[in-house]
NUBA-172120 format. One line per field, with one value per residue: z, y, x of N, C-alpha, C in turn; residue in three letters. Coordinates in steps of 0.02 Angstrom, whole numbers. Layout:
<atoms>
n.up: c(Z_...);
n.north: c(Y_...);
n.east: c(X_...);
ca.up: c(Z_...);
ca.north: c(Y_...);
ca.east: c(X_...);
c.up: c(Z_...);
c.north: c(Y_...);
c.east: c(X_...);
resn: c(Ala_...);
</atoms>
This chain:
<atoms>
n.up: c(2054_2112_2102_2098_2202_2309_2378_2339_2421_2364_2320_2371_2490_2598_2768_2890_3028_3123_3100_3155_3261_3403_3354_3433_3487_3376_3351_3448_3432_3303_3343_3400_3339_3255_3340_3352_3227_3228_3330_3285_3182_3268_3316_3220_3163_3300_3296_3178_3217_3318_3233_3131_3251_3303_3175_3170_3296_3267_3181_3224_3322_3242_3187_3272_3345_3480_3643_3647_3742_3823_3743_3786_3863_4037_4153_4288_4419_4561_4702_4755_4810_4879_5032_5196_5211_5329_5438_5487_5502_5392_5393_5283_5291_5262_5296_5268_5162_5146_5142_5040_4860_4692_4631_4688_4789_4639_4622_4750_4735_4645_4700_4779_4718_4672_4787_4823_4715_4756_4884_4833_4787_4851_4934_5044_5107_5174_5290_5302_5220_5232_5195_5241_5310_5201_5087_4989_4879_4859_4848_4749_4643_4644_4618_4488_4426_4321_4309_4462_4492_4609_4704_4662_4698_4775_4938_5029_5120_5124_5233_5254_5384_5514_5553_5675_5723_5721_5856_5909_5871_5841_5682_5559_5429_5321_5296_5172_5048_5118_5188_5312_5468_5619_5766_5907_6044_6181_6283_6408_6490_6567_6501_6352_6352_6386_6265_6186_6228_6205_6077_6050_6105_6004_5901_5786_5726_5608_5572_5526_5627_5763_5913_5944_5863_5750_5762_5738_5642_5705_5714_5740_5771_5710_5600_5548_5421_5340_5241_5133_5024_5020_4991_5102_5150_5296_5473_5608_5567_5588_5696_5772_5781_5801_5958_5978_5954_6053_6032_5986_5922_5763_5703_5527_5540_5461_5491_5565_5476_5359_5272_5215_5059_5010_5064_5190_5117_5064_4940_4981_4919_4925_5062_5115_5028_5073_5216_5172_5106_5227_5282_5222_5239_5355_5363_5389_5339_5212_5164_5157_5059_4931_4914_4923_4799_4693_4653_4786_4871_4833_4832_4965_5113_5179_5365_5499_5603_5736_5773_5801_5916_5956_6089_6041_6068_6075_5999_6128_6199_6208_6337_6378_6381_6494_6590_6575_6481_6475_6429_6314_6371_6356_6442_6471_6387_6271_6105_6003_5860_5719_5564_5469_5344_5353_5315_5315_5336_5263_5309_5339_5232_5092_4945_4833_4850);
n.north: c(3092_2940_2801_2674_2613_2572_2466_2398_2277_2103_2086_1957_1935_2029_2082_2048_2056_1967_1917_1839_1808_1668_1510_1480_1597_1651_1599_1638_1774_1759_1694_1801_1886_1838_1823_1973_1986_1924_1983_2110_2065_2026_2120_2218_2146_2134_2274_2287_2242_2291_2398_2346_2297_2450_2490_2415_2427_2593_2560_2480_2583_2692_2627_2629_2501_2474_2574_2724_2783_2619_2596_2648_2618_2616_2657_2562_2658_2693_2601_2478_2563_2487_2465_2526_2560_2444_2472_2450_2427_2359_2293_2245_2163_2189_2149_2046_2015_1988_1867_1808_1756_1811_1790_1752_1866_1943_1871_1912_2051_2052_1979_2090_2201_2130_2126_2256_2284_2196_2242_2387_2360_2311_2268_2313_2365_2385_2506_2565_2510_2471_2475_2420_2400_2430_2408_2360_2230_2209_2348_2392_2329_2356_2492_2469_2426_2461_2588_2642_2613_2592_2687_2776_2715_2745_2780_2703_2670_2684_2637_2641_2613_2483_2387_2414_2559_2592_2606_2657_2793_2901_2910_2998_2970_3056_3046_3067_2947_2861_2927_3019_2940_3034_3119_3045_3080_3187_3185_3088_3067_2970_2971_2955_2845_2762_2775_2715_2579_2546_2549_2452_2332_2318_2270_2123_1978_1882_1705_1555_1467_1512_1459_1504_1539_1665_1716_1813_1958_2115_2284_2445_2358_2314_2212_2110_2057_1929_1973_1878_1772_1618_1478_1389_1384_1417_1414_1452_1606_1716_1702_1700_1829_1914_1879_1941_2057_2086_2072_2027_1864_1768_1635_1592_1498_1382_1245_1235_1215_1167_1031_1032_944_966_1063_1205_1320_1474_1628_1819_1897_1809_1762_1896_1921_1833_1905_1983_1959_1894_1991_2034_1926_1889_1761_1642_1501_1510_1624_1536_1445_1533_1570_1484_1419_1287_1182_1141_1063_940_803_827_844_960_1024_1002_1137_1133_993_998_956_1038_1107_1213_1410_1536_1705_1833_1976_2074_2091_2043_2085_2157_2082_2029_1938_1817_1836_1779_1634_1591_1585_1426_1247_1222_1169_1067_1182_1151_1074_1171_1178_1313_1417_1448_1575_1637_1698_1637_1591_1607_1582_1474_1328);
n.east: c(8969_9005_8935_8941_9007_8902_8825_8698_8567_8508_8344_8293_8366_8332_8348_8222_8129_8151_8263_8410_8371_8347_8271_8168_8139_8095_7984_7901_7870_7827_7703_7634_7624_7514_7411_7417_7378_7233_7159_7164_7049_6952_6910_6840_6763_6677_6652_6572_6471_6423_6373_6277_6162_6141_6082_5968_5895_5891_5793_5691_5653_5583_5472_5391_5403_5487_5530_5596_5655_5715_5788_5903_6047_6070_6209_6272_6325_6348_6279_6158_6030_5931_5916_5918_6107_6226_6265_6409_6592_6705_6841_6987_7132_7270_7414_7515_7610_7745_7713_7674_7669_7716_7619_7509_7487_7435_7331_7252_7242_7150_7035_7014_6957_6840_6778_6768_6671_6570_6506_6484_6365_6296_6133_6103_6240_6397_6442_6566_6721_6854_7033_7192_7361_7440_7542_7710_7737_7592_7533_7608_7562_7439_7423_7479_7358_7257_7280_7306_7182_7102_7108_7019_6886_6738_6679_6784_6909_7085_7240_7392_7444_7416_7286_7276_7263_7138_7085_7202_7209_7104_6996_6963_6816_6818_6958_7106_7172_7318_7336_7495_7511_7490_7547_7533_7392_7439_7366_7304_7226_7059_6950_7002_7054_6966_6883_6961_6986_6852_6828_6945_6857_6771_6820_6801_6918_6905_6946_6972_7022_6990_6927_6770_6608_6532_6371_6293_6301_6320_6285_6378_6486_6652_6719_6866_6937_7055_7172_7228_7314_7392_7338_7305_7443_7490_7463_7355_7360_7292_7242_7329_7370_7263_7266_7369_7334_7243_7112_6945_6905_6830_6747_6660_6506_6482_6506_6394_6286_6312_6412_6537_6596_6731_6891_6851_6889_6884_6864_6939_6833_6724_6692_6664_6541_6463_6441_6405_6252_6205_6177_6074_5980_5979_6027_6123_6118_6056_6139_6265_6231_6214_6319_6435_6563_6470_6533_6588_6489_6455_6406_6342_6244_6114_6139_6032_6031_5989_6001_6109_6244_6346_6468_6503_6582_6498_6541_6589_6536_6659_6664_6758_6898_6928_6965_7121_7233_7170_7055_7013_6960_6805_6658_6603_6608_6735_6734_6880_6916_6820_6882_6950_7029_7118_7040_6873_6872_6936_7045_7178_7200_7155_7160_7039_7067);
ca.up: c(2113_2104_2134_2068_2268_2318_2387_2371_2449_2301_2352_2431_2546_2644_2845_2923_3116_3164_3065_3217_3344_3397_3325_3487_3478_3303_3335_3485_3384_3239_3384_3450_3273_3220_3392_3343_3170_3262_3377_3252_3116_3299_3346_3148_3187_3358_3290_3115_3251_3355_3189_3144_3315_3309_3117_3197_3351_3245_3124_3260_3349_3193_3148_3350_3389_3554_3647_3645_3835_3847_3714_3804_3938_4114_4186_4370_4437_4600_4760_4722_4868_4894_5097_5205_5228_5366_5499_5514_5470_5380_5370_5243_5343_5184_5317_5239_5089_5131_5139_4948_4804_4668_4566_4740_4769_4579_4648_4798_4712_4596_4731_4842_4671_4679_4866_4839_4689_4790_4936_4811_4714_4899_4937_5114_5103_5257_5280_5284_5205_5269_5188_5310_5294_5105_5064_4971_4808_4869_4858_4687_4603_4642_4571_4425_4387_4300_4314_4516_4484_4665_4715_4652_4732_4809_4999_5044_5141_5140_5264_5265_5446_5529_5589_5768_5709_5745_5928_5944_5863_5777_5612_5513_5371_5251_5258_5119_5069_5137_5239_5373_5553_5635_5810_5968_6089_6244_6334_6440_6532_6564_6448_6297_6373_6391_6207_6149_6273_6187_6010_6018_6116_5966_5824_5803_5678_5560_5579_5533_5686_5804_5939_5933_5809_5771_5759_5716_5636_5741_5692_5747_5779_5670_5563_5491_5370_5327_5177_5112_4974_5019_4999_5163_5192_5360_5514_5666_5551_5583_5763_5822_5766_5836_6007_5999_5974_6097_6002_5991_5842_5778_5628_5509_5570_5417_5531_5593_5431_5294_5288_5146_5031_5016_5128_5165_5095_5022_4927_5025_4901_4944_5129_5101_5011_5131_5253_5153_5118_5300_5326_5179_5235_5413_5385_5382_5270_5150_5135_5121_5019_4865_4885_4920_4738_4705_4699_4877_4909_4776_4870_5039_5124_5231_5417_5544_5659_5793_5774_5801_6000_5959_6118_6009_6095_6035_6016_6173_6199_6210_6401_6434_6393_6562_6625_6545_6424_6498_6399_6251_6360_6372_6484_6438_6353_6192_6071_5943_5801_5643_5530_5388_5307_5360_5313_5297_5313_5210_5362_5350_5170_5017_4877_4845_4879);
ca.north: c(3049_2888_2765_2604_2554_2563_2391_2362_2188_2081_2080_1907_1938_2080_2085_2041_2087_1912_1873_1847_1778_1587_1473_1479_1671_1675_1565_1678_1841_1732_1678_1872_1938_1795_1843_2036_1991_1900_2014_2117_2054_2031_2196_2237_2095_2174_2329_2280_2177_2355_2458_2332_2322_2514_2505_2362_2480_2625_2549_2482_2647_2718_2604_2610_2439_2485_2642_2763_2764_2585_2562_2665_2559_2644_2628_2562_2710_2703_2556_2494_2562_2477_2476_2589_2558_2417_2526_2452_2419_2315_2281_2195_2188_2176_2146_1960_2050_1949_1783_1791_1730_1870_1753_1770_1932_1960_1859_1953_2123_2054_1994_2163_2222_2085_2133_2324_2290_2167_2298_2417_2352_2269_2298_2332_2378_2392_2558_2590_2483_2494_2430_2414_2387_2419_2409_2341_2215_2230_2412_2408_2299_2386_2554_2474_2389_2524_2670_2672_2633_2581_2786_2802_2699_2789_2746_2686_2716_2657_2654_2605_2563_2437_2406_2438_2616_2596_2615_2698_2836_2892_2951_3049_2938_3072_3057_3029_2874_2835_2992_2978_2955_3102_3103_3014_3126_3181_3180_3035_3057_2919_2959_2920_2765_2710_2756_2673_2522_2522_2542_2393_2303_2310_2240_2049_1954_1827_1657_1487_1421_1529_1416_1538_1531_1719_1707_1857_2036_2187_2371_2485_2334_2315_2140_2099_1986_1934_1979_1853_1706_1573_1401_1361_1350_1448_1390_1508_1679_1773_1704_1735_1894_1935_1862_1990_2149_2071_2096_1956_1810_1721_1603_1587_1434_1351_1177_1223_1216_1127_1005_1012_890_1007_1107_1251_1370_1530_1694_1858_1912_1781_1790_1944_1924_1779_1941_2049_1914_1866_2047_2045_1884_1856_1697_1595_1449_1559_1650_1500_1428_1593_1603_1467_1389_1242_1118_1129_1050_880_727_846_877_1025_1000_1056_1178_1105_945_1015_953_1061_1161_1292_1439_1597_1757_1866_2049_2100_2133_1976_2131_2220_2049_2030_1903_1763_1853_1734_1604_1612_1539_1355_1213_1216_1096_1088_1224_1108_1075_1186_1201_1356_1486_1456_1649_1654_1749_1603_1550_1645_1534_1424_1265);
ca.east: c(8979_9024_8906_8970_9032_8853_8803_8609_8561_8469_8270_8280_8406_8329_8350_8195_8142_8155_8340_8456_8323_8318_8222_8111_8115_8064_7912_7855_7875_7778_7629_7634_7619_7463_7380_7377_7299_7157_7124_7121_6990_6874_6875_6837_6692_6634_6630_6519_6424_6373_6362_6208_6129_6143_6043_5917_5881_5835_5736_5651_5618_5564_5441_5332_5407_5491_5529_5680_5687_5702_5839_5980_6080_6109_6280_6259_6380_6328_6268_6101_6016_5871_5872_5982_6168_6238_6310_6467_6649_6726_6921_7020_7211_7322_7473_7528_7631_7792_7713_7644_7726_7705_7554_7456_7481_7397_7277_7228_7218_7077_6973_6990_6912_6771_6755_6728_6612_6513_6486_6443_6300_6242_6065_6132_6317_6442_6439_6642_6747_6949_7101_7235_7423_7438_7638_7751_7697_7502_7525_7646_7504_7367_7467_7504_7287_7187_7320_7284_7096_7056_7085_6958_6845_6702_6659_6835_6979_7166_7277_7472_7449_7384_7213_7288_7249_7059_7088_7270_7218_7036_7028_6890_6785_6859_7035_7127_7195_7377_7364_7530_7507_7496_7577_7469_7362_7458_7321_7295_7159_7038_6911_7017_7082_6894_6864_7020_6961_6776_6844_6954_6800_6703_6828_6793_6950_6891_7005_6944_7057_6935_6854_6721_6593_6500_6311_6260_6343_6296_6286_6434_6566_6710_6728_6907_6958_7146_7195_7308_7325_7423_7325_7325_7519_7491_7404_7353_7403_7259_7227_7366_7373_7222_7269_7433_7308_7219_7060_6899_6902_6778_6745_6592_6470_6480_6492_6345_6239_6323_6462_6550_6641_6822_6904_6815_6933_6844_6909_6905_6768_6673_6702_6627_6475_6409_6424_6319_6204_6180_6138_6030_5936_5974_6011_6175_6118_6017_6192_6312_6224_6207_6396_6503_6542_6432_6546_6612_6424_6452_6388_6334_6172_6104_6136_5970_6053_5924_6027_6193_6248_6421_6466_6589_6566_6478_6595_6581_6520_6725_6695_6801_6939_6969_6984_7169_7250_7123_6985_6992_6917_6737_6643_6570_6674_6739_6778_6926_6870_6809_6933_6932_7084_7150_6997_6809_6827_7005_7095_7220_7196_7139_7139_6982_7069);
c.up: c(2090_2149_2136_2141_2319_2345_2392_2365_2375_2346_2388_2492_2600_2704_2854_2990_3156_3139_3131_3263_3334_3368_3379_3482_3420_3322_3395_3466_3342_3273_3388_3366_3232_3274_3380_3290_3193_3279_3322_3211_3175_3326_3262_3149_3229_3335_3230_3155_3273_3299_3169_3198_3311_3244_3142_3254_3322_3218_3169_3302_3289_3166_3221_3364_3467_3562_3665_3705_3853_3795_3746_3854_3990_4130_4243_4377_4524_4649_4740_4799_4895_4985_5120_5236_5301_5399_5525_5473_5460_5325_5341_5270_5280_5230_5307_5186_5082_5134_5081_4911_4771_4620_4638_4762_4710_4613_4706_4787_4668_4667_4776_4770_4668_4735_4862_4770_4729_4849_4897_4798_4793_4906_5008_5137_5175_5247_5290_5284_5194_5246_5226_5278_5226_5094_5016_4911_4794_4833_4779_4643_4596_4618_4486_4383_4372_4304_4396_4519_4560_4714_4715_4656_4763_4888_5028_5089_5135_5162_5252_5317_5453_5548_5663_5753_5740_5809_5929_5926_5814_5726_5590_5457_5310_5242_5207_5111_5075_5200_5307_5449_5569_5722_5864_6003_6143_6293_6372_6486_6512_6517_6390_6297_6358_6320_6185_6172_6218_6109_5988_6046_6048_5884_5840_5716_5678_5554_5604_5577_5764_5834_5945_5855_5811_5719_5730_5685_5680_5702_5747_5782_5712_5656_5512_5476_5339_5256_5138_5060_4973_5033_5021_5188_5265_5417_5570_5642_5591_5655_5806_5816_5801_5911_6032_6008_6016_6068_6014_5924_5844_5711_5614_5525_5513_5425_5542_5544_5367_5318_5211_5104_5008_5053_5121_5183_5038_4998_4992_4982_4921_5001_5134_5076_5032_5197_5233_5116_5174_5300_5290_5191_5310_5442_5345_5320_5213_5128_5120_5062_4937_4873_4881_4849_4737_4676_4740_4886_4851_4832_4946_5049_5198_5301_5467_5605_5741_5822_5791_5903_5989_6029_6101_6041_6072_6062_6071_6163_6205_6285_6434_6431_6475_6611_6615_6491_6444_6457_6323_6273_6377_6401_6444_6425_6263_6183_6033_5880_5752_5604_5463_5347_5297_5372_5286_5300_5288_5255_5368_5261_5110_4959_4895_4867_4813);
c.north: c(2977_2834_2679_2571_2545_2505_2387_2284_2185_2069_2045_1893_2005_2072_2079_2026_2004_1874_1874_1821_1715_1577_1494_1559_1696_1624_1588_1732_1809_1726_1761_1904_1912_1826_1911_2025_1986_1925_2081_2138_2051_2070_2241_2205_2119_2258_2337_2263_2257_2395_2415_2321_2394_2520_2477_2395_2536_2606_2533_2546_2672_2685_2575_2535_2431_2578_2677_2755_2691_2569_2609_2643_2642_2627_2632_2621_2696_2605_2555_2496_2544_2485_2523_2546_2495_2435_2470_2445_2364_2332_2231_2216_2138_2148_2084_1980_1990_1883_1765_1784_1786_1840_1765_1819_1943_1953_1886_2011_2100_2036_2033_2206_2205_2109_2216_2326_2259_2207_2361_2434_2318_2300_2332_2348_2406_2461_2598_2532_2506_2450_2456_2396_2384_2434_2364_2309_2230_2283_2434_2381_2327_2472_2531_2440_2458_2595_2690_2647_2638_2661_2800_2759_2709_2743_2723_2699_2643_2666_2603_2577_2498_2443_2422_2523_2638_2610_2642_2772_2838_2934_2957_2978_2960_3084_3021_2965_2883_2889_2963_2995_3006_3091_3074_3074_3121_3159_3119_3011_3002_2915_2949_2865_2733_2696_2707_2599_2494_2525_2481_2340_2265_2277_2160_2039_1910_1789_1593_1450_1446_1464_1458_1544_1618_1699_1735_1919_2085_2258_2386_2430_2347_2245_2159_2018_1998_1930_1952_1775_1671_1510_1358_1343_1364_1401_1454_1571_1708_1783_1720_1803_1941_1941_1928_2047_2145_2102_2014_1925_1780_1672_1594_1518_1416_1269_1165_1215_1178_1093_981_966_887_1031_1163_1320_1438_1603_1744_1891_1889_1762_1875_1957_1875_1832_1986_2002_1901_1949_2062_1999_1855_1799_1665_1542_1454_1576_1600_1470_1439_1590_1553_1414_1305_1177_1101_1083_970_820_745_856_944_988_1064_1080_1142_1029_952_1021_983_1119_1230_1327_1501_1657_1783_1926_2083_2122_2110_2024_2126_2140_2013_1992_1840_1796_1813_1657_1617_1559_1484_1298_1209_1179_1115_1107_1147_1097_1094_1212_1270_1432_1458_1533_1675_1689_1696_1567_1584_1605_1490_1368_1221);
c.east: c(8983_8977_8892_8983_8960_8819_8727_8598_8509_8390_8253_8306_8385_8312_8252_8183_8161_8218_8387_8439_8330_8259_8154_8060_8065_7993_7874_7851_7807_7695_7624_7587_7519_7402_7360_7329_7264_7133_7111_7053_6944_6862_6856_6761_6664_6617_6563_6465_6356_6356_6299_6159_6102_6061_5978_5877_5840_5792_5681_5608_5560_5470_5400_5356_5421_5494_5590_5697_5707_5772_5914_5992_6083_6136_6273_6330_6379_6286_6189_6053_5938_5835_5929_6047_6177_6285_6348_6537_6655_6796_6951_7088_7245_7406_7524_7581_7699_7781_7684_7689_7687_7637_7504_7454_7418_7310_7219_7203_7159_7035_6948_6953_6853_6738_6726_6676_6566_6448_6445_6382_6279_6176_6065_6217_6335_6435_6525_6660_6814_6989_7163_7305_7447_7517_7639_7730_7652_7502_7545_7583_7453_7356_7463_7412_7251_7213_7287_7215_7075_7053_7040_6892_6824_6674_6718_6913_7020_7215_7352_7476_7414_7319_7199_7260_7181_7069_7148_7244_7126_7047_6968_6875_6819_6916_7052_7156_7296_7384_7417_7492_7524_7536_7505_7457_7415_7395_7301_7238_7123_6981_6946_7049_7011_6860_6892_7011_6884_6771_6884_6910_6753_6733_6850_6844_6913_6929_6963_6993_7047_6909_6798_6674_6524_6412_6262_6300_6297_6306_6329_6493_6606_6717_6805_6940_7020_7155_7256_7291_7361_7419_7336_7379_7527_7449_7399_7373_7378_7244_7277_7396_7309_7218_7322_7406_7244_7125_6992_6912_6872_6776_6654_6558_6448_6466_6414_6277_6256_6388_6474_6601_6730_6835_6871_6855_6910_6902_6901_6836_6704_6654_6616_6544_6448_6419_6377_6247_6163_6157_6080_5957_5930_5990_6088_6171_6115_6106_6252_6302_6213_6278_6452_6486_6511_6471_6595_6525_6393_6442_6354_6264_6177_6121_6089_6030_6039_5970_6086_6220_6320_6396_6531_6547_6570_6541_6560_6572_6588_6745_6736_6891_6981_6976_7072_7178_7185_7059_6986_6940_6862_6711_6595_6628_6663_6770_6826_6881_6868_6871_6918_6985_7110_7091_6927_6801_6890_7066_7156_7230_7199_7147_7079_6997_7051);
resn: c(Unk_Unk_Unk_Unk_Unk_Unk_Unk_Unk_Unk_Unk_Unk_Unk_Unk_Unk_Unk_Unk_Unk_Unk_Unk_Unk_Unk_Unk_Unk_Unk_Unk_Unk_Unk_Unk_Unk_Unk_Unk_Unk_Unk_Unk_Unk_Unk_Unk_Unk_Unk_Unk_Unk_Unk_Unk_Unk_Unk_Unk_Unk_Unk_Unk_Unk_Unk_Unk_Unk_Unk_Unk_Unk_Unk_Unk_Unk_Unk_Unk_Unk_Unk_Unk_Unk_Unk_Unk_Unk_Unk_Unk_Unk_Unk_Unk_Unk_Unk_Unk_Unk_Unk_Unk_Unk_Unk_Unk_Unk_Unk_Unk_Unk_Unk_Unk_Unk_Unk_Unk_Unk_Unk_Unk_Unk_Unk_Unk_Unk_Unk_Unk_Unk_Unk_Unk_Unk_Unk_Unk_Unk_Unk_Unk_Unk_Unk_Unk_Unk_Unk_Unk_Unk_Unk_Unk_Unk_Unk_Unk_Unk_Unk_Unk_Unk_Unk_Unk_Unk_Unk_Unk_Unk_Unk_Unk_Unk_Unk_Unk_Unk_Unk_Unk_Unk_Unk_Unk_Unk_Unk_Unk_Unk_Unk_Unk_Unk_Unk_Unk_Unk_Unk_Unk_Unk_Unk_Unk_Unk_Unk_Unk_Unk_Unk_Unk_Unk_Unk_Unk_Unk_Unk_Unk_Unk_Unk_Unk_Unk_Unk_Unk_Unk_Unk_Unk_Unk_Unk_Unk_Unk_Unk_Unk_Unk_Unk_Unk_Unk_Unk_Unk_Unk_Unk_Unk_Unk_Unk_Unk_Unk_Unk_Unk_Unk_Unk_Unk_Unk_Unk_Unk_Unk_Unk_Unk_Unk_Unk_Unk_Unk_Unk_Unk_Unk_Unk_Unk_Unk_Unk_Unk_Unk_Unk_Unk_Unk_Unk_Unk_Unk_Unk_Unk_Unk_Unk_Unk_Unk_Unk_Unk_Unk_Unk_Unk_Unk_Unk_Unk_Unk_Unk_Unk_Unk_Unk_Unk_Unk_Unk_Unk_Unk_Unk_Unk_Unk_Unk_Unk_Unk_Unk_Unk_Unk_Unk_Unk_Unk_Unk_Unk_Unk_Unk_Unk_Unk_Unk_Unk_Unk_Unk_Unk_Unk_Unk_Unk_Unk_Unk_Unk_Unk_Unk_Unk_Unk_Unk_Unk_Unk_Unk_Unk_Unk_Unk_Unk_Unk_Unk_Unk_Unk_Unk_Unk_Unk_Unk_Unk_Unk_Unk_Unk_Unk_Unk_Unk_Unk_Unk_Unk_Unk_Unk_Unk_Unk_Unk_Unk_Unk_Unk_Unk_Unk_Unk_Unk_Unk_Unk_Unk_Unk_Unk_Unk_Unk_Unk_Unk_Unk_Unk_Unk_Unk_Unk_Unk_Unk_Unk_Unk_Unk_Unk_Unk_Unk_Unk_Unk_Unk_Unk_Unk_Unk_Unk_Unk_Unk);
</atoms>
């Protein structure tokens, strides 16, 4: 054979993966490539790190310093249930999907993560926790974090519909999640009008543009919170969304106890855990003050409740219903809500601000 037409390149000339790429290209290939070493030599480091720990541990056992039961971790798996459960709902209404940019979106799916660990590990946890309108990016994002993880989040449901669902139609604790609508009851009779009447009675929206300010949580209402991140570009989302399913709205009385130095623009996580706080402590201040980050509260002082001549006007028992669309006002006078930049309870906001 003839191997004289053979062309081998001379040693210095051999193709390398980055011959052909821009300049730019070749120096993000070059970062990409420096970045794996690193990572790496510190998982080479974290691992030498646990293989002495591990040696330091036994020797210690070995030698009566501590005790075997005390050196193996327990994985919280489970709600840490110190008192019993807070008999009620609580809805996160994901229905905002087309007013996110795809970086708020992201944003939103981590803190419905924050929000169902928080509930978890509460010492008093809601006792159902409902995601509502789950489509479209929301829905693609939260597919694509953890291979699905939130499936498998114990205690939970997820519905594609809306939270109109709660009253059009009832649905078991253990259905699955997306399960479709099933068709409506013929039946018409007046007892499932009166349920369907005393089920949307009892769900109060969350919307810092509420003249109502809610006072207290109750056992077996329904609390929802708007699920949406868009740093305050909105005004009236959530209220007037609430006004359309003709439901009650209220906002957290944050006025009424602190006055703070930013807008008071909160996550929904943290929405959230100044509700399981307050149920944990009873107490409004106690709870704004463990959750909202500390510095919203740079140059501010407490304000005495006692001192507060505001006549905002407490949410209503829902019976102002059967009186028609006029059931939003309540009797007294109200003032213009506070001004809090869209969401002291995020139903208009979702970013911190």
């Amino acid at each position: 054979m003839d191997t004289g037409s053979v062309r081998t390149e001379p040693e210095g000339e051999q193709t390398t993966p980055t011959q052909g790429l821009s300049k730019k290209a070749q120096k993000r290939a070059a970062k990409a490539a420096r970045f794996h070493e690193l990572k790496l030599e510190r998982r080479a480091r974290e691992k030498e790190a646990r293989k002495r720990k591990r040696q330091e541990r036994a020797r210690a056992v070995a030698n009566g310093e501590c005790d075997v039961s005390t050196t193996r971790k327990r994985r919280r798996t489970d709600a840490v249930s110190e008192g019993s459960p807070f008999n009620a709902r609580l809805v996160i209404d994901l229905g905002f999907d087309e007013l996110m940019t795809d970086k708020e979106i992201n944003s939103l799916t981590s803190q419905l993560a924050y929000t169902y660990s928080a509930n978890r590990r509460a010492s008093h946890a809601f006792s159902s926790l409902l995601f509502t309108s789950v489509n479209g990016r929301t829905k693609q994002r939260l597919d694509a974090m953890n291979d699905a993880g939130y499936r498998r989040w114990s205690n939970t449901e997820w519905w594609e519909n809306s939270y109109e669902r709660i009253w059009t139609q009832s649905s078991s604790p253990s259905q699955p999640p997306f399960d479709e609508l099933t068709d409506a009851p013929t039946d018409s009779s007046a007892e499932i009008t009166a349920d369907a009447d005393d089920l949307r009675r009892s769900v109060i929206y969350f919307t810092a543009d509420s003249e109502h300010e809610i006072l207290e949580l109750k056992e077996g209402e329904t609390y929802v919170i708007g699920g949406i991140c868009d740093h305050n570009r909105y005004k009236n989302l959530c209220l007037n969304k609430a006004n359309a399913s003709q439901i009650r709205h209220a906002r957290l009385p944050i006025g009424r106890y602190i006055s703070l130095a930013t807008r008071k623009v909160l996550t929904v996580n943290q929405v959230v855990e100044i509700l399981l706080k307050w149920v944990e402590t009873r107490d409004w201040e106690q709870a704004f003050w463990a959750v909202i980050p500390k510095r919203k509260f740079q140059g501010v002082e407490r304000v005495n409740p006692k001192d507060d001549d505001s006549t905002t006007n407490e949410v209503g028992d829902g019976n102002e219903l059967d009186e028609g669309p006029s059931w939003v006002e309540l009797e007294g006078r109200s003032n213009t809500p506070v001004s809090e930049g869209g969401g002291d309870i995020v139903s208009d906001s979702g970013g911190e601000g």
